[in-house]
N, C-alpha and C positions, 0 to 999 in steps of 0.2 A: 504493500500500500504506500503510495509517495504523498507527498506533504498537499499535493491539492484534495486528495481523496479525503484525509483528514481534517482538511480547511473545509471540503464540503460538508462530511458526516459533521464536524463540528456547529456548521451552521445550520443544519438541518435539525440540529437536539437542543440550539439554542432558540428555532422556533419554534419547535414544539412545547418545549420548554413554557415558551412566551405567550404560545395562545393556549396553553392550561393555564399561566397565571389568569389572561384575559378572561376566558371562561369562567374562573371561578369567582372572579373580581366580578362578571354581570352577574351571576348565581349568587352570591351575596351579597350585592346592592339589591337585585331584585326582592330579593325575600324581606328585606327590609323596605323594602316600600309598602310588600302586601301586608306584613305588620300594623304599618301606620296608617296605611287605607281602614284593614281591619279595623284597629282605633277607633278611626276616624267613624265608621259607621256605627261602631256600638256607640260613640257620642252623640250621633243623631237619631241613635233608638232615644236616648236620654229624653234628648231636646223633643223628640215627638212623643215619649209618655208623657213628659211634664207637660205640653199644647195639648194633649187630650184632656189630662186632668182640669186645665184649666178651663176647659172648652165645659166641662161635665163638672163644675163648682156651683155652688147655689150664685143663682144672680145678688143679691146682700150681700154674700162673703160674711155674714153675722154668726159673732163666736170670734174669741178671740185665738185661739186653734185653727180656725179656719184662714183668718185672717194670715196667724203664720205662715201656715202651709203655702195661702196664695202667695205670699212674699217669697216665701224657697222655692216657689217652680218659676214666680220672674225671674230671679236672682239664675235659676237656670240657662233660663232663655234669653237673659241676657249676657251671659256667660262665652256664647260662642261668638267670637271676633276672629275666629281664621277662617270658618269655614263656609261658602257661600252659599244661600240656600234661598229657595223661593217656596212659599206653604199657597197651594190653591185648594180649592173645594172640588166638588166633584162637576161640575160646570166648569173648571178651567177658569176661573176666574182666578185674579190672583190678593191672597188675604196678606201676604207678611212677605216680604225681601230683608235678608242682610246682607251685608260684607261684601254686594256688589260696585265697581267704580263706574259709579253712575256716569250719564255724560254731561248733564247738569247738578248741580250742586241741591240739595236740597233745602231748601227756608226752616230757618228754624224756629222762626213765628207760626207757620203751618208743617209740623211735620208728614200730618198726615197725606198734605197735596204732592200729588205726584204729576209733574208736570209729563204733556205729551211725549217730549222727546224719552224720556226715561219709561214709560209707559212702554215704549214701542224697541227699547233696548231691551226692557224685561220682556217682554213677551217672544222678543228673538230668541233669546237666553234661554225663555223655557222652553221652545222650541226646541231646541237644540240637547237639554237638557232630557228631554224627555225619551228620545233614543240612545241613551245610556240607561246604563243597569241602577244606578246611583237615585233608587229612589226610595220612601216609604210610607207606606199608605196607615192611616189612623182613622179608626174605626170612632168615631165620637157618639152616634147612637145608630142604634138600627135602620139601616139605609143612609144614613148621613155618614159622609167619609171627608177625610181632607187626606191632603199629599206635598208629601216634601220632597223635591228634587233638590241635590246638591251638588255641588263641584269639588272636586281636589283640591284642598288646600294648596296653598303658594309651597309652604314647605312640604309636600308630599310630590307636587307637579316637579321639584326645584331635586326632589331626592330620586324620582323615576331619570329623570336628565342627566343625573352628574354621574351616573357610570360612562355614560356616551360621549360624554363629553372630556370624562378622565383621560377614556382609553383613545378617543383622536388625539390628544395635547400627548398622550404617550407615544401614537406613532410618527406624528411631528417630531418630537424629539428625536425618537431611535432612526428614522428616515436623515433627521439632520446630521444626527451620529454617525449611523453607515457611512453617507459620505464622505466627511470630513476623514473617517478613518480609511476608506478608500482613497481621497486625495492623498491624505499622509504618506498612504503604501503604496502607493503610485510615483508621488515622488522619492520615496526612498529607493526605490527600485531605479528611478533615472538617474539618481545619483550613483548605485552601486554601477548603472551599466556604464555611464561617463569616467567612473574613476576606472573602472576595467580596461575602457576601448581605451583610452589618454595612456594607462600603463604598461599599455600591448603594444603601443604607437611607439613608447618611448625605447621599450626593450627590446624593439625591431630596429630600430635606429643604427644602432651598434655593429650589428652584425651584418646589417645589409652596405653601409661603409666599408667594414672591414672587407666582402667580396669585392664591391667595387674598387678596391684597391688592387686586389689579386688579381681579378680581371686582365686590369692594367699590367701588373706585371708576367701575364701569363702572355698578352698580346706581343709584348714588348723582347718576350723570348723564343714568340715565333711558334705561339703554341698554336695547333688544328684550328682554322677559320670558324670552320662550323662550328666547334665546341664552344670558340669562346662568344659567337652568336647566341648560340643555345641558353651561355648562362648569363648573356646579356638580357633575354629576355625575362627569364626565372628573376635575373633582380629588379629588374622595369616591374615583374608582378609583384615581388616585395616590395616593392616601392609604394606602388599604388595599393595593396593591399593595407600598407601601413598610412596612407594619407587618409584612406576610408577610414580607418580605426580614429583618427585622429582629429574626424570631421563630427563622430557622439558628442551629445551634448553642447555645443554652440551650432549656430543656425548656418546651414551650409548657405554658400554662395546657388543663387538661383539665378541663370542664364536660360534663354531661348535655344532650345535644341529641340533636335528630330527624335524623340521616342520609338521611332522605329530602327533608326540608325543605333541607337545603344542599344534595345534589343538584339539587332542583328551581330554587332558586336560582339555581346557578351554572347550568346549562341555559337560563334564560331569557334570561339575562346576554347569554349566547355567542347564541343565536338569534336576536337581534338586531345581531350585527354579524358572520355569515356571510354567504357569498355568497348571492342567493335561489332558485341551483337546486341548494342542500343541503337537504334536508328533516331537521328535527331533531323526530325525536319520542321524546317522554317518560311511562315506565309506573312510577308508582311504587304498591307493596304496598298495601292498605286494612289492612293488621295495623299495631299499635303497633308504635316502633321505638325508642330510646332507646340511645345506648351514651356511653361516655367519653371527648368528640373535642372536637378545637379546629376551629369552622366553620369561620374563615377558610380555615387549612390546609385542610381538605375541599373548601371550593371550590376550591382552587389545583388539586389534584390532579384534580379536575373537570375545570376550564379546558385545564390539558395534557394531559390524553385526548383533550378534542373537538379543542380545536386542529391535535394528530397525525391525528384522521381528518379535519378538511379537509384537511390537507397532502398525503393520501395520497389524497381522491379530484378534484383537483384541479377545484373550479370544479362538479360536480353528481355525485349521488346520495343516499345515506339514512343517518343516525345516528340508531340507534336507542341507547336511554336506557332502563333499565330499573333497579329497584331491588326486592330480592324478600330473604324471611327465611328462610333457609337454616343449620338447625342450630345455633341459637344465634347466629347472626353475619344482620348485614344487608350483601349483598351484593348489590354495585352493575355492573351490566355495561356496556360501551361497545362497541357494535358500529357497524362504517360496511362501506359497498360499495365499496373502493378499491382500490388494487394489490397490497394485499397484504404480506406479508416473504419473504422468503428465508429458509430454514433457520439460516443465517449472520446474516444481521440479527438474529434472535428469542434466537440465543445471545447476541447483544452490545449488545442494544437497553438493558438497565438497569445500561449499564457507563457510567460517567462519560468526557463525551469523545466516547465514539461518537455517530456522526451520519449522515446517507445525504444532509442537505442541504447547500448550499451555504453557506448562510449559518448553520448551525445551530451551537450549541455543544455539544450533545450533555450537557445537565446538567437536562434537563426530566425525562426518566423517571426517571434515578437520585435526584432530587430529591423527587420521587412515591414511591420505594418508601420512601427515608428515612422522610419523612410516614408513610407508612401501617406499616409493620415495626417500626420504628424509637419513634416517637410515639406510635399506634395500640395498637400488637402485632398488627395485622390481617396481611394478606396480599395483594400483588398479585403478577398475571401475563399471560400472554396466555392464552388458550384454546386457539383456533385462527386461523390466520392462513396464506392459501397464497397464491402470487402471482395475479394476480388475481380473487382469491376474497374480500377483506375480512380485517377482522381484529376479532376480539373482544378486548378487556379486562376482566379484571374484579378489583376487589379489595373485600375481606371487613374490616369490622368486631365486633369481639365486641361483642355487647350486653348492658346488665347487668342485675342482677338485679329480680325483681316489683317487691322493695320500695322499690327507686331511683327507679322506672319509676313508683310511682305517685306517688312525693314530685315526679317532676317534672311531674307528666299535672295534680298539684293547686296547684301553686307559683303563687302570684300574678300 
């Protein structure tokens, strides 16, 4: 198991993890709200024994017992100031409102006037009210009934809400967290790979001098022409291999060049030093092509294409090379006849690290998309790729404008 398979199962137990907390955090606000609904109703059983009693008291109230009594069932009914309720008779008429915010203010010279506009807000209200479960009926004498409809208290409406509203403010958070740790590890990672390429660059330095020296003195003694051709060129590719390295991490120079010309390039490069039962063939566009790229970089990106599909058809079959103008963008395809990826490989193939070989470091495609996304603002990806069915590649440069395109088609 290598370090992404663990970075996956790890994040896969940390959301599991996350939405059992979630779960139980709405399972336990929930219950708590039906609690205090509960409450809330056996308080308006209260409030409607006390409104029948009163309703069923001798019209005198005489007796000073009696009198009590009517004082401790007001003293009930006026008791409720959270919860809002409207009391009608069996006609729908409406006898008593509390706790509701009126849209006019009430006169407190006439309590009892209830002006229109409030009239017609109550009566909305009970409307509304009345297709809710949230009601109860008082039986005051045989065939006479009244009925209380009520609403959710503010603190019950406010305690159903704030699970919903914890657990968004939670995913905001962790959303803004992931990223920011994502950026982190993103750029930690661009810094491992800039101090890598700068220190590969520097300890190639040394030793591609030191041939270049020999060279010279091999020339100079009359050594085999072609030999010391041959290792002309082996250090022209150290060379240039070491300027790539040395180009990570600050922003290459971007010049107008042909994308198909460095393709073709770096293609002939590698066809020469494959195995000879790969066939490497190459189709590039007969249309102008022109965009904003650093060749060297393009042929890197080249070379680690073809090189993945010999590695994947080991020892014989066919890379085909194609380069065609596609929407504005010149896009470049690499197809071979090889084993193929896995589902799994294709998700982790431009992940730094990842690797399916022995010997590999796993920094060749991530390195490539760098170039191309990154450098570019192109795009690459796979196509398609099934196991032993091959795999295509392809990534998209934008190309620029006529009038670029012609200053470069006329440039000396």
């Amino acid at each position: 198991m290598n370090i992404y398979d663990l970075r996956r199962y790890g994040a896969v137990a940390f959301m599991a993890v996350a939405a059992a907390a979630i779960v139980f955090f709405l399972y336990y606000s929930n219950s708590l709200a039906k609690e205090v609904s509960a409450q809330e109703r056996e308080r308006m059983q209260v409030w409607a024994d006390a409104t029948r009693e009163i309703a069923r008291s001798a019209p005198d109230g005489s007796g000073e017992s009696e009198t009590a009594r009517l004082n401790f069932l007001l003293g009930i009914i006026k008791s409720n100031r959270t919860i809002p309720l409207i009391l009608t008779d069996d006609s729908g008429n409406i006898l008593d409102h509390r706790n509701f915010a009126l849209p006019e203010a009430t006169d407190s010279r006439q309590p009892l006037f209830i002006s229109d506009a409030n009239k017609e807000f109550l009566r909305r209200k009970l409307s509304q009210l009345r297709k809710t479960p949230n009601v109860i009926h008082i039986e005051i004498a045989p065939g006479i009934s009244q009925h209380i409809y009520y609403e959710d208290s503010r603190l019950l409406r406010n305690l159903s809400m704030f699970p919903y509203v914890a657990v968004g403010i939670m995913l905001v958070f962790a959303t803004v967290a992931y990223f920011a740790i994502r950026a982190g590890r993103r750029a930690e990672q661009n810094r491992l790979w800039t101090g890598l390429s700068k220190e590969t660059a520097h300890q190639l330095g040394t030793p591609i001098s030191s041939l270049m020296a020999w060279v010279e003195i091999m020339r100079a003694q009359g050594a085999d022409k072609d030999m010391v051709s041959e290792m002309d060129k082996d250090i022209d590719r150290l060379t240039t291999v070491a300027s790539r390295f040395s180009k990570i991490g600050s922003r290459p120079k971007m010049t107008p060049g042909d994308p198909g010309a460095a393709v073709r390039h770096a293609a002939e490069y590698m066809r020469a030093r494959i195995s000879r039962g790969i066939a490497l063939e190459l189709e590039v566009t007969s249309e102008p092509l022109v965009a904003e790229m650093s060749e060297p970089l393009i042929e890197w990106v080249m070379e680690c294409l073809i090189k993945n599909a010999v590695d994947a058809m080991e020892g014989a079959g066919t890379i085909a090379v194609s380069v065609r103008k596609e929407n504005g963008h010149a896009a470049v395809y690499v197809t071979d006849t090889g084993r193929g990826m896995s589902r799994k490989t294709r998700k982790n193939v431009f992940r730094p690290g990842f690797t399916t070989k022995e010997r590999g470091w796993g920094l060749g495609l991530p390195l490539a998309r760098r170039i191309i996304e990154q450098y570019h603002s192109g795009k690459i990806q796979i196509v398609s790729s099934e196991p032993d069915a091959g795999t295509t590649f392809r990534f998209t440069l934008p190309l620029i404008s006529s009038t670029d395109e012609t200053a470069f088609r006329n440039r000396p």
